[in-house]
C-alpha positions in Angstrom: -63.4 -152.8 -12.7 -60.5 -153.5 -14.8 -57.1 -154.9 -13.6 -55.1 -151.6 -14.4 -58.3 -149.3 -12.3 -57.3 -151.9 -9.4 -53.8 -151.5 -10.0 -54.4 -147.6 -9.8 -56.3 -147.8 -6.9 -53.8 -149.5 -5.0 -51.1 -147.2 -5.8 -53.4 -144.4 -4.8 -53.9 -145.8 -1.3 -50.4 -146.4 -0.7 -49.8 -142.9 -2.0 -52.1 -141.5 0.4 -50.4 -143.4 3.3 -46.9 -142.9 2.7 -46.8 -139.2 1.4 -47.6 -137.8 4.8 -45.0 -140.0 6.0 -42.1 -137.9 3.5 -43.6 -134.9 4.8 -43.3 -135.4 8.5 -39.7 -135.9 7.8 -39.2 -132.8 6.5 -37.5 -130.0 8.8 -39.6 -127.3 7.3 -42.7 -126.7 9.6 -45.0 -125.3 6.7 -45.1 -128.3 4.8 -44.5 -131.2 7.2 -47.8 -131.2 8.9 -50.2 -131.1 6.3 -53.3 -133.2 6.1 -52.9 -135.5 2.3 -57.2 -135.7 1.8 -56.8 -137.3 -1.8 -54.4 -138.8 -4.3 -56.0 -139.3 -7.7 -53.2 -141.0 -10.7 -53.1 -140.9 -14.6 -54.3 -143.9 -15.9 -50.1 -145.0 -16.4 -49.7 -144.4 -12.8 -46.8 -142.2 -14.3 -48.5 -139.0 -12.9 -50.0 -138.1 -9.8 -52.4 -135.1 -8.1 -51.7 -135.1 -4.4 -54.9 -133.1 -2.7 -53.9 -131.3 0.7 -56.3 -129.6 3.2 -55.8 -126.0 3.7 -58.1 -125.5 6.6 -55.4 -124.0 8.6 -53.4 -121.5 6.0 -54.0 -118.6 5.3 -53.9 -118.1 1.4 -50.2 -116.4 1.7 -49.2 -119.8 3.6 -50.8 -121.4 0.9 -49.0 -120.3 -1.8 -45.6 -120.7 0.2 -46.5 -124.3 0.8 -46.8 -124.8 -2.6 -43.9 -123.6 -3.4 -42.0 -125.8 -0.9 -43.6 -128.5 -2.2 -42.9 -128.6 -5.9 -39.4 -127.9 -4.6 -39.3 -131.2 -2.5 -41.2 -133.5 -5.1 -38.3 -134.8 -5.5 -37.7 -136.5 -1.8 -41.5 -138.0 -1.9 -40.9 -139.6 -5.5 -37.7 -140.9 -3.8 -39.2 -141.6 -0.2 -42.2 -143.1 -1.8 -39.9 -145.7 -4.3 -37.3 -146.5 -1.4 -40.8 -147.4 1.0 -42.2 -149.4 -1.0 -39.7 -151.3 -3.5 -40.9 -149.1 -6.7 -39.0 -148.9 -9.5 -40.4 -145.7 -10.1 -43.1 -143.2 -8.3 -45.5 -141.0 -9.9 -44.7 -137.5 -10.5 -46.0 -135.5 -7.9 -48.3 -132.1 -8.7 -50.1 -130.6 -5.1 -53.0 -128.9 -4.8 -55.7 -128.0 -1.9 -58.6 -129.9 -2.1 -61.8 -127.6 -1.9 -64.3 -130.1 -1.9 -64.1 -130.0 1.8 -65.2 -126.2 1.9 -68.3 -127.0 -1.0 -69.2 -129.8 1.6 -69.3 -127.6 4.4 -71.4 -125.2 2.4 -73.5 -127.6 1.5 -74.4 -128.8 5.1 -74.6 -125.2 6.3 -77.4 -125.1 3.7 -79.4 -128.0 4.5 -78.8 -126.5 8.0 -80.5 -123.4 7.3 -83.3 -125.4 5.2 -84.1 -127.6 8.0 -84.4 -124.8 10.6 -86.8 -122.7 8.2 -88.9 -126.1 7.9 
């Protein structure tokens, strides 16, 4: 593992700690108790995808949360330099993470294998 992947690494994990922290201290109730699953940054650190659980939205809450939350990128990218003594803060892009529904697919399969066996 190279310096900058450690680097990136690092930044990720703070990421993933201090983002829900910015949205807790929002006012608005759609976005400030989502679940951040994942933060994954360019190899410059200059960009960043923020994954979010959506187990509790319905697609139509989804898309509003979204919404709010390209609006607010802003305030995170500010939060998250302010927190931590950054010069600067990724560029923020959210999405819902569906890994966590393929997993749960995955073990309802096994599931079913296992009880046929």
């Amino acid at each position: 593992m190279t310096n900058e992947e450690i680097k990136r690494h690092r930044v990720e994990s703070i990421l993933k700690e201090i983002i829900p922290e910015a949205l807790s201290s929002l006012d608005d109730s759609r976005i400030n108790s989502l679940l951040v699953t994942e933060v994954v940054c360019s190899k410059g650190r200059s960009n960043a995808k923020v994954y979010l659980d959506k187990s509790f939205l319905t697609p139509q809450e989804q898309g509003e949360a979204l919404k709010q939350l390209r609006k607010v990128g802003g305030f995170i990218q500010n939060h998250c330099k302010s927190s931590e003594g950054w010069f600067k803060a990724p560029i923020f892009t959210f999405e819902f993470d569906e890994q966590l529904e393929y997993i749960t697919k995955m073990e309802d399969l096994f599931k079913q294998i296992s009880a046929k066996s």
